[in-house]
C-alpha positions in Angstrom: 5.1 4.8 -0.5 4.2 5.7 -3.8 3.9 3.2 -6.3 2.9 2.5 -10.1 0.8 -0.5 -10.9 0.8 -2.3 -14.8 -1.7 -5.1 -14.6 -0.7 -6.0 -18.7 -2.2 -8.7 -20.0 -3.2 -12.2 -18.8 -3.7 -15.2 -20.8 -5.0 -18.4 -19.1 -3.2 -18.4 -15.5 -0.1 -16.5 -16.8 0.6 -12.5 -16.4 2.5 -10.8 -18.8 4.3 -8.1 -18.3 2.8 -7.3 -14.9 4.8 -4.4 -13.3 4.7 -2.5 -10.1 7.3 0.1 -9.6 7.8 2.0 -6.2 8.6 5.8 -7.2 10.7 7.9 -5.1 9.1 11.1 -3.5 9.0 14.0 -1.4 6.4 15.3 0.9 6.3 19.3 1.0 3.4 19.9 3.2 0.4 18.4 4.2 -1.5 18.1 1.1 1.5 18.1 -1.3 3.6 15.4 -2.7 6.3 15.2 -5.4 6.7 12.3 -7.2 10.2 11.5 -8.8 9.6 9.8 -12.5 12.0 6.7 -12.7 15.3 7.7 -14.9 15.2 4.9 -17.4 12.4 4.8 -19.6 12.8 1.0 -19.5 11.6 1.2 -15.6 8.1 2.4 -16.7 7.3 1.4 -20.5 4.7 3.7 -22.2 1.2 2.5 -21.2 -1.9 2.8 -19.0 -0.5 2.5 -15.2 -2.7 2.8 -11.7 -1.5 5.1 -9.2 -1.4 4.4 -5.6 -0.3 6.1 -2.3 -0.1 3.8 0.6 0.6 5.6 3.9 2.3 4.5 6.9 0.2 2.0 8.1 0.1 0.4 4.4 -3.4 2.0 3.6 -3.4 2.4 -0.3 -5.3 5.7 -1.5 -8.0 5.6 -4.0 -6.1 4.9 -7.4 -5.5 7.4 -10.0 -5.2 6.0 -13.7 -1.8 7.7 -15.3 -1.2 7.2 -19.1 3.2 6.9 -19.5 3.9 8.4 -23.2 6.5 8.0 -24.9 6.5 11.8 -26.0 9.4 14.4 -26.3 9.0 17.6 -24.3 10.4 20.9 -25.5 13.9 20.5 -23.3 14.4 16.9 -25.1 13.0 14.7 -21.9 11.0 11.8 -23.4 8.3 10.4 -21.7 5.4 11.9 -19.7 2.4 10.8 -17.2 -0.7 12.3 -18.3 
């Protein structure tokens, strides 16, 4: 499982706009994974997000930190994970 994490922000006990989205993916080897951005931009908002992959027995990797822009690339896409 691959999964992107949004902590947002928290006032007193209440979370806002906490997100965690599972990503779909494909393994291609060993040591090589693609990850498949979600189609609507509304499924990951532009923001700081923490990257995890948890394997089969639900063991998270070390976290990445992934920025979501809300950029235009040069074939029109918007949005990008730096």
């Amino acid at each position: 499982m691959v999964t992107l994490y949004h902590s947002g922000s928290s006032t007193h006990s209440n979370g806002a706009n906490i997100r965690l989205i599972k990503l779909a993916f494909r393994g291609k080897g060993r040591d090589d994974l693609k990850v498949i951005a979600p189609r609507l931009p509304v499924q990951a908002l532009p923001g700081d997000y923490t990257l995890f992959v948890v394997d089969d027995r639900g063991v998270p990797s070390v976290a990445k930190h992934v920025r979501i822009t809300d950029d235009e690339d040069k074939r029109g896409r918007r949005g990008r994970a730096q």
